[in-house]
Each structure stands twice: as C-alpha cells, then as structure tokens.
N, C-alpha and C positions, 0 to 999 in steps of 0.2 A: 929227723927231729922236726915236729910243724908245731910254731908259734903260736899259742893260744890267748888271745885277749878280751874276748868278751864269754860272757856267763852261758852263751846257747855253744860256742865254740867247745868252751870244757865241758857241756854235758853231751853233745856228737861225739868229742872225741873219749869222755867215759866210755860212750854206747860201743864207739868202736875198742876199745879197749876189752869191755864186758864179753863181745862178739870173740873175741879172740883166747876166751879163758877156755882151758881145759878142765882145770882141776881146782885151780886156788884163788881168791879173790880177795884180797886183801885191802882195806881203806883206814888210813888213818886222816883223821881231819879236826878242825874242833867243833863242827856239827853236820848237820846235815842239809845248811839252807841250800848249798850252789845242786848238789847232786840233782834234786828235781827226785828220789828215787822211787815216787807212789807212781809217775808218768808210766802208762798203759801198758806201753811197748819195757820201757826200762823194765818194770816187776813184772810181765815174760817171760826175760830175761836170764832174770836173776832165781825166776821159779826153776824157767827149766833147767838150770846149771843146779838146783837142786834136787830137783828129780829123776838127774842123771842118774845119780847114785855113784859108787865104784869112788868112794872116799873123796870125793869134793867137798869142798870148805869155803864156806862165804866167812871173812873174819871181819866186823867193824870197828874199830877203836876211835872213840870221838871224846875230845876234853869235856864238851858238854853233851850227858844223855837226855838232860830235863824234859824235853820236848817232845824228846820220840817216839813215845808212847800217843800223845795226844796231837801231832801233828802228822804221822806216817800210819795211818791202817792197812794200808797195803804191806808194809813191811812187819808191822807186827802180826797180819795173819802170817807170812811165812816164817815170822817167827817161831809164832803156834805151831801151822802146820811140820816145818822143819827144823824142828830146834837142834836136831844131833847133826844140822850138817851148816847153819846160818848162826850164829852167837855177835850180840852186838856189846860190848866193855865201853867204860870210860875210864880213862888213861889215869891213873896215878894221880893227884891233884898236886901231892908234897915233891913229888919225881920230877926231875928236869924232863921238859918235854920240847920236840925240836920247832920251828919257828915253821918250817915245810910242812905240806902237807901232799898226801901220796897217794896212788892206787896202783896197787900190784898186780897183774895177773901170771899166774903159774910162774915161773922163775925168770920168765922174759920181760914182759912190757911194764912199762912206768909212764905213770899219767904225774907230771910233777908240776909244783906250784911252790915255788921258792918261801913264799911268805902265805899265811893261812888267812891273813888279811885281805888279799888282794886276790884278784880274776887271776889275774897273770902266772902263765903255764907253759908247759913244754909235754907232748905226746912222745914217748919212743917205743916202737913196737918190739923193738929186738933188741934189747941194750942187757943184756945181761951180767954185764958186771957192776952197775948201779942195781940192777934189780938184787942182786947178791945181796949188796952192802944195805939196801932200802931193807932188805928182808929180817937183817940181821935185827938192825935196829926194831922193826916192827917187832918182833920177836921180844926182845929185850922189855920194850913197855906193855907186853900182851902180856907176858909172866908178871908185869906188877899190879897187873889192872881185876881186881878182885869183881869190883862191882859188874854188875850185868842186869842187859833190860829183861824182864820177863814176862812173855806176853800171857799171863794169867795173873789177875788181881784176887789175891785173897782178901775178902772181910771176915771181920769179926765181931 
C-alpha cells in the first residue's frame, strides 16, 4: 500500500495503475479535475488499452459531467474514436453515492481516496478483495447512471 498526498502523487500513481490494466478500467469520482487525463502520455495510455481490443472497457462514472466535454478533447476524441469500448456516465444525482472515490483496474488494483474532497489516497496493486467489493459497488451506481457524455453534438 504507498500513501498518497499530493495531487502529482495520485496522478504517477493513476499512470501506474493505468500501466498495469489488462482488460478493465474503471473510475468513479465526482469530476475529473485531479486526473490530469488530456496529459500526452496518460491519453496513450488510455488509447492504446483501447485499441487492444479483445473486450476491454474503459468505464467513467463522475457525479459531475458538465465539463467534460469542453474541458477534455483529448478524451472526447477517444470517445468518438472508441465509443464501444470507453463510455463516460454521471452517477445517479437522486441515488446515494459514496463519499470515496476509486480507480479499478481489472479485478486487482485500487487507486483509493477515502474522501472525493480531498488529495489524500492509498495505491494497492494487488488487493483483490477490496477490488471485489469496489467493483460490486461501481457496478451498482453504473446500472443507475442513464445519462452519458457523447462525443457528437447534434444541431437543429
């Protein structure tokens, strides 16, 4: 487990995290300021776990979407570009939602933040029986969460 307290701290230890995804990617948060995720190397990253193929899943759920559109181009081209394998939700507003916020990868590691307020974190690469229980719940508020960003604007 390595202690996380400042904002460059949890975005190294995302990268490391991201680095170690096979398959699944999962983020729940209530936006997207601390991620940093348009940064050069991070959407890379996050492309080429997309262009793996072979059923990979980036999943986003963040209490607020408002911004994401106009403050991440980076992430809404691979929106565009990968939509059937990257989907970004915002969580339920009426639904209880937990005070944590989390990054899953595949059924092992958890990047965790006790409070969605606050820097303050905990990395574990191999904790799988929290990843379980993180998974369950992510689960839980992804089935309520309807809304989704879409990176095509229709006019009329």
């Amino acid at each position: 487990m390595s202690p996380l307290e400042t904002p460059a701290e949890f975005r190294d230890a995302f990268d490391a995290l991201l680095a170690t995804t096979h398959r699944q990617l999962r983020v729940y948060d209530h936006d997207l300021e601390l991620l940093d995720i348009d940064h050069a190397p991070r959407h890379a990253a996050l492309r080429s776990l997309c262009v793996a193929g072979g059923g990979r899943r980036i999943e986003l759920l963040f209490d607020d979407i408002g911004l994401v559109a106009r403050k991440h181009p980076r992430l809404m081209q691979l929106v565009r570009d990968f939509g059937h394998v990257l989907e970004i939700r915002q969580a339920d507003p009426d639904a209880p939602r937990p005070e944590q916020a989390f990054v899953l990868a595949d059924r092992h590691g958890v990047l965790l933040r006790a409070d969605k307020a606050a820097v303050r974190g905990t990395l574990r690469l191999d904790d799988a029986r929290d990843a379980v229980l993180l998974n369950q719940e992510f689960e839980s508020m992804w089935q309520r969460s309807p809304a989704s960003v879409s990176a095509t604007t229709l006019g009329l």
